[in-house]
C-alpha positions in Angstrom: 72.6 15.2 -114.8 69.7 12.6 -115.8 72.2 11.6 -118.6 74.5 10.7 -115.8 72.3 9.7 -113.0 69.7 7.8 -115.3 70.9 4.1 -116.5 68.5 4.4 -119.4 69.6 8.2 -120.5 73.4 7.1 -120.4 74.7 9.0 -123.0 72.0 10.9 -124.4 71.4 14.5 -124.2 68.3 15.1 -121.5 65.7 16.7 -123.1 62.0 16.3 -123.4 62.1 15.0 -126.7 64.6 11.9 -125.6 63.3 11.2 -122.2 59.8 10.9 -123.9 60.9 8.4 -126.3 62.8 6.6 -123.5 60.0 6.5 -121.6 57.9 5.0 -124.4 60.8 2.6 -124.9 60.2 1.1 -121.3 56.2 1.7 -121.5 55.1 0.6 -124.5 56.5 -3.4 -123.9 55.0 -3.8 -120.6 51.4 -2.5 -121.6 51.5 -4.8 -124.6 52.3 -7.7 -122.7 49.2 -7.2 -120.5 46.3 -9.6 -122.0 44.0 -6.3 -122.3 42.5 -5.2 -125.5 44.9 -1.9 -124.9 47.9 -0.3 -126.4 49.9 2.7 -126.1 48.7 5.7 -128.3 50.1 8.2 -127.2 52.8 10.0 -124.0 53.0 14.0 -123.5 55.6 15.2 -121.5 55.0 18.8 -119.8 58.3 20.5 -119.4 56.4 23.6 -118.0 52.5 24.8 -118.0 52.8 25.8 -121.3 55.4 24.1 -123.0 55.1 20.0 -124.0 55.7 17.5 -126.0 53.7 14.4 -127.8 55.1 11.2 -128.9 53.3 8.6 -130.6 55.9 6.2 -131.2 57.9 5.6 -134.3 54.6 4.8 -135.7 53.9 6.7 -139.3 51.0 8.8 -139.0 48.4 9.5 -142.1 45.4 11.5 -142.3 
């Protein structure tokens, strides 16, 4: 029901995986617009005890 209830989820099926990168979506602006030597690295989203997921952005990531 979040993709019906939820303004920001309209149309999108809810899972972790979308509701994390939502989430970052409405996050990420706000922390960057504080004048703090800070940004967002990284969001994880438990679904249960055991079962989560980690979003770092649409940023690439090397080794």
């Amino acid at each position: 029901m979040l993709n019906l209830e939820v303004s920001f989820m309209e149309g999108k099926l809810a899972s972790c995986e979308n509701l994390i990168k939502e989430f970052w979506n409405i996050l990420e602006p706000k922390i960057n617009s504080l004048n703090f030597k800070a940004s967002l690295h990284q969001l994880r989203l438990y679904e249960t005890s055991r079962n989560f997921v980690n979003y770092y952005g649409e940023k690439e990531i090397t080794s």
